[in-house]
KOLLO-743867 format. One line per field, with one value per residue (C-alpha): residue in one letter; residue number from 1; x, y, z. Coordinates in steps of 0.25 Angstrom, whole numbers. Layout:
REM KOLLO-743867
code = [A,...]
pos = [NUM,...]
east = [X,...]
north = [Y,...]
up = [Z,...]
REM end
This chain:
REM KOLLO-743867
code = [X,X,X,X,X,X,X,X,X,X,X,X,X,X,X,X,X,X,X,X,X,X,X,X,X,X,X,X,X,X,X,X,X,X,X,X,X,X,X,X,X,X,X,X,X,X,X,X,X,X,X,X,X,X,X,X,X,X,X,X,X,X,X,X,X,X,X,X,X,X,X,X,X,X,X,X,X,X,X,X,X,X,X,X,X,X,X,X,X,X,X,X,X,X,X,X,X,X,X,X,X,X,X,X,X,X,X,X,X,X,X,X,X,X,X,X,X]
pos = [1,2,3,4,5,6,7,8,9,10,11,12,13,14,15,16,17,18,19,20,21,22,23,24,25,26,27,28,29,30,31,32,33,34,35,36,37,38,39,40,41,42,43,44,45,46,47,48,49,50,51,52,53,54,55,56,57,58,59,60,61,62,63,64,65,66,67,68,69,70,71,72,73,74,75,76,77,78,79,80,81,82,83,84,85,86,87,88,89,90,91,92,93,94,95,96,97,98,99,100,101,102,103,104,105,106,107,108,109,110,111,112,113,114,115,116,117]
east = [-329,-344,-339,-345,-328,-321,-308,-299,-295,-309,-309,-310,-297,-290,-297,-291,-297,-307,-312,-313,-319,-331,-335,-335,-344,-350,-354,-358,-368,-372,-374,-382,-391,-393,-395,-406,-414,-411,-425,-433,-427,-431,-418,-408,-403,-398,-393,-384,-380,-375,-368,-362,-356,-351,-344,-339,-333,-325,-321,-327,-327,-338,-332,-333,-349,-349,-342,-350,-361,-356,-354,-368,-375,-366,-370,-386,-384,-379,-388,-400,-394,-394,-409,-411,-414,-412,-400,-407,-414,-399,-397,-407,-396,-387,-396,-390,-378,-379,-384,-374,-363,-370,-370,-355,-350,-358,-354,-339,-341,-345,-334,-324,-332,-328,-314,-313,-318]
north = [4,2,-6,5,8,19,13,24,16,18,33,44,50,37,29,27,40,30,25,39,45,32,37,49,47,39,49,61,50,46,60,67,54,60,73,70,62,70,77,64,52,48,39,49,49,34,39,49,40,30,43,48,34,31,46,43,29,34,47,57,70,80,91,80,78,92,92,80,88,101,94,90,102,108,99,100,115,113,104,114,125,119,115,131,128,134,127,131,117,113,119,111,99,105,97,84,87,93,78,73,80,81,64,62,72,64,52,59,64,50,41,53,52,35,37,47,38]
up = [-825,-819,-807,-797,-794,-799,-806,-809,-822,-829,-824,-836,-835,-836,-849,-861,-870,-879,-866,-860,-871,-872,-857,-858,-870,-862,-852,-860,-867,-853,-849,-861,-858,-844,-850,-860,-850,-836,-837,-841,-838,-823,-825,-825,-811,-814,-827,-818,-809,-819,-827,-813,-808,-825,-821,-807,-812,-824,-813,-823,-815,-814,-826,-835,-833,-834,-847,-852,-849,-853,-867,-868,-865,-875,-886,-882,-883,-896,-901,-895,-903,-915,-913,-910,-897,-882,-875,-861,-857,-856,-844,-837,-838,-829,-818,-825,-824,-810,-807,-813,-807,-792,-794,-799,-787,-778,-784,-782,-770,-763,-769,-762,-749,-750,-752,-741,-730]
REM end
């Protein structure tokens, strides 16, 4: 799948359920990593860019990311609570997944400008 291509045969909707359920593993591991390093990790932009084009090559669409995200800050909130602690520094990673979404779009957005002309 990491040939640069999209190949509509490694895309989400159309592996087997074992392999779809590996990347998608896959990519909510990725993005906690991004998560837990975004504010500290002056690597993190290539750390998006790998996630995003890992995205865009197994066509993962936008509500996805959303959902993998959703799903984390869900579990983080959870975890602070249990700890007795506010769940309000969460909101500060909306900015990562802003970035992540504003590059898969883009990412989008220039493959349909290609097939266009």
């Amino acid at each position: 799948m990491d040939n640069g291509r999209r190949d509509p045969q490694y895309f989400l909707q159309h592996l087997p359920e074992s392999q779809r359920q590996a990347l998608l593993n896959e990519l909510k591991s990725d993005y906690q990593e991004i998560v837990l390093s975004y504010f500290s990790d002056s690597e993190v932009s290539q750390k998006i860019e790998t996630y995003v084009n890992k995205a865009f090559l197994a066509d993962v669409s936008v509500s996805q990311v959303m959902t993998i995200h959703m799903e984390l800050m869900d579990r983080f909130a959870k975890q602070l609570k249990l700890e007795n602690r506010s769940d309000e520094v969460l909101l500060d990673y909306r900015i990562t997944l802003i970035d992540t979404i504003a590059q898969l779009c883009e990412t989008y957005r220039c493959l349909m400008s290609r097939e266009q002309t």
